[in-house]
Each structure stands twice: as C-alpha cells, then as structure tokens.
C-alpha positions as CSV (number, residue, x, y, z in Angstrom):
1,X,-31.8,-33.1,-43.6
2,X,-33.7,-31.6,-40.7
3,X,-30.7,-32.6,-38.1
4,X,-28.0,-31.2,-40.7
5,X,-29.2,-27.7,-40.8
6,X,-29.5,-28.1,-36.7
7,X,-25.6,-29.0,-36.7
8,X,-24.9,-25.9,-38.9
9,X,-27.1,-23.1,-37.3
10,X,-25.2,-24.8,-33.7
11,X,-21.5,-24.3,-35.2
12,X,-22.8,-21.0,-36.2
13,X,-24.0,-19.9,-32.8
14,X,-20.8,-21.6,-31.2
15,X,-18.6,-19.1,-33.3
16,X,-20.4,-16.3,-32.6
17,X,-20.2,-17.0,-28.6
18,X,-16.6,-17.2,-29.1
19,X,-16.2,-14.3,-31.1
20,X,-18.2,-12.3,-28.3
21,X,-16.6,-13.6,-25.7
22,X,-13.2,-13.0,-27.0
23,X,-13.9,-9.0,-27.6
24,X,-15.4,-8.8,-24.3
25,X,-12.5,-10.1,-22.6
26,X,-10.0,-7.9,-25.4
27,X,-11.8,-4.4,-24.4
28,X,-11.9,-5.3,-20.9
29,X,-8.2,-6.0,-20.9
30,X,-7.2,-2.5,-23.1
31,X,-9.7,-1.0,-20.6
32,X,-7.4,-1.8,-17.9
33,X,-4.5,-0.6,-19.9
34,X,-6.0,2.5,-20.5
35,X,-6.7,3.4,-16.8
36,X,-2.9,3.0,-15.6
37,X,-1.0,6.2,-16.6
38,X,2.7,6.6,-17.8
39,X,2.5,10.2,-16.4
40,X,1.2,11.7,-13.4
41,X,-0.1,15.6,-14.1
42,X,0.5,18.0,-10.8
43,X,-0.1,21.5,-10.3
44,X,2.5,23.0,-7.8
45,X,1.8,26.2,-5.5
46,X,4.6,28.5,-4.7
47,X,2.5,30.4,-1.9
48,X,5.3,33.0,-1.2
49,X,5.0,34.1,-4.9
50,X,1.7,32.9,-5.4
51,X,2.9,31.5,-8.6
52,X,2.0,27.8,-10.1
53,X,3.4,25.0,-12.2
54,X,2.2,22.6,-14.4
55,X,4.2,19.6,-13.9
56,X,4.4,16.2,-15.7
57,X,6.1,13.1,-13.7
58,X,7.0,10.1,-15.2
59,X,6.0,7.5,-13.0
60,X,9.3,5.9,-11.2
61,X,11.5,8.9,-11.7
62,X,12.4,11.7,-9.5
63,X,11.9,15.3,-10.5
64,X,13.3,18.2,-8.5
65,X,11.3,21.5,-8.1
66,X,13.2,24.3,-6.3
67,X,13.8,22.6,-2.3
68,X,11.4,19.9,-3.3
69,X,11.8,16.3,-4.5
70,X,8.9,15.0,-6.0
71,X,8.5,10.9,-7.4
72,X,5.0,9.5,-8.4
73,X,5.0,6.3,-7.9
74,X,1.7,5.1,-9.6
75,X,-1.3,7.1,-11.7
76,X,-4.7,5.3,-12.3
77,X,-7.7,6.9,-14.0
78,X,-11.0,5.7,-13.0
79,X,-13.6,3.1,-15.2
80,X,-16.5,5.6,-14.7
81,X,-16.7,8.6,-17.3
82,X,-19.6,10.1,-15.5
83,X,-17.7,11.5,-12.3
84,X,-14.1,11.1,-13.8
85,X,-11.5,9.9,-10.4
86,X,-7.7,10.4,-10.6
87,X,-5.0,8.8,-8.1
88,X,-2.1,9.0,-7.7
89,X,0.6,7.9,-5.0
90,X,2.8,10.4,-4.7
91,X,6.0,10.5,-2.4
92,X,7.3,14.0,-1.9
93,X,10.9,15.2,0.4
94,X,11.6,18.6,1.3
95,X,15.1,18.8,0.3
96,X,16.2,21.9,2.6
97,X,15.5,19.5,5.6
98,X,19.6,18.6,6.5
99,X,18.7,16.0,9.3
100,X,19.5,12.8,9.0
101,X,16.0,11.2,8.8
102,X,14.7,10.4,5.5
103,X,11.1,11.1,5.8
104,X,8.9,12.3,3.0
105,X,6.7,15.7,3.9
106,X,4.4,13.5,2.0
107,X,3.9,9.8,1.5
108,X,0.5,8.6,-0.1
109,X,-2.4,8.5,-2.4
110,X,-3.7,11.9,-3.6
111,X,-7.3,12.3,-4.8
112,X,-8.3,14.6,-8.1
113,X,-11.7,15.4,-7.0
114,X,-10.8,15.6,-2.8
115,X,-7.3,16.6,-2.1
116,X,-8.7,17.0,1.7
117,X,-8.7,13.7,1.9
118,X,-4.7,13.3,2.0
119,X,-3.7,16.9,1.9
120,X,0.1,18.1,0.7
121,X,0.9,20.0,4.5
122,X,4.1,22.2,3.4
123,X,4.8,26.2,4.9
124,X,5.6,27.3,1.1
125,X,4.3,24.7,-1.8
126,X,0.8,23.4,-2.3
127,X,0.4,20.5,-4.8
128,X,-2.5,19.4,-6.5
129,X,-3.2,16.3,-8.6
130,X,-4.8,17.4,-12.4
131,X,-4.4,14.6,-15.0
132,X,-3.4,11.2,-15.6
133,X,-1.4,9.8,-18.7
C-alpha cells in the first residue's frame, strides 16, 4: 500500500517537472522573440532647418529621406527592463555623393542610450536611434 502511494506522489512530481520545465523553456523562447524588432524607430536631424523626423524602418527595406538612403538591417531590445538597451545596425548612403564608390556615410551598430559610441558623422543630418518594434 505504502509503495503504491510512493509510485503515485513520484508520477505526480514527474509531471509537474515537466510542466515546469516546459514553460520555462516556452517564455524563454517568446522572450527571445520579443527582443528582435520588425521596425527600427529613428529620429532624423535636419541641422540646416533644425527640423526632425520621426521615422519608422522596416527592417530589410530601404527608405529614402531627402539626399539620404537609410536601410536597418537588424533591431534588438535588451532582456533587462531596469536600464532598457536598443541596437540597431543601421547602414546609411548619402545619395548626393555621384562618385563611383559605394560606401555608406555610415555602416554599424547604433546605441539608444550612447550614440557616441558609433556616432552618425554627416555636415547636414543627425540621426538618433529611439525605439524598437
């Protein structure tokens, strides 16, 4: 009798480990499909008219703005809600340039919280990272 209710209370607890372990491992997998954005939020500077835009970039796709093309190539949110982290990796062409070379004014990742760290260098925009979608 004794070693039947043993067998039970062990199924029991073998269920239960399996049902924990399978919503640990779901949350931790829509976590991680949470944190990789569709869109990528930027704020762009016209410094001659001191004028701004609110732009939103679908990740993949090109998006002209005035002599700039602008493509983000990938958007991630960060796991900590405490001191929230956006990148980005943004490739950006100045579109008045008529050389031949293809090279981006900008090729990288860009930080919410430090644009310093990989700053937009351009005589007449100024971007800045904002969201993540």
């Amino acid at each position: 009798m004794l070693l039947k209710k043993n067998i039970k209370v062990g199924k029991i607890r073998l269920k239960l480990f399996f049902l924990a372990f399978f919503l640990i491992t779901f949350n931790k997998f829509s976590l991680a499909n949470n944190l990789n954005g569709e869109f990528t939020e930027i704020k762009v500077l016209d410094k001659v008219s001191s004028k701004n835009k609110l732009i939103k970039l679908k990740n993949g796709v090109n998006f002209n703005h005035k002599d700039l093309l602008i493509k983000s190539i990938k958007c991630k949110n960060s796991e900590f809600d405490d001191n929230p982290e956006i990148t980005a990796y943004i490739q950006v062409k100045d579109l008045r340039n008529k050389d031949n070379n293809d090279v981006f004014v900008f090729n990288g990742w860009m930080f919410s919280s430090s644009p310093s760290i990989a700053s937009f260098d351009h005589p007449v925009y100024d971007i800045w990272l904002i969201g993540c979608n």
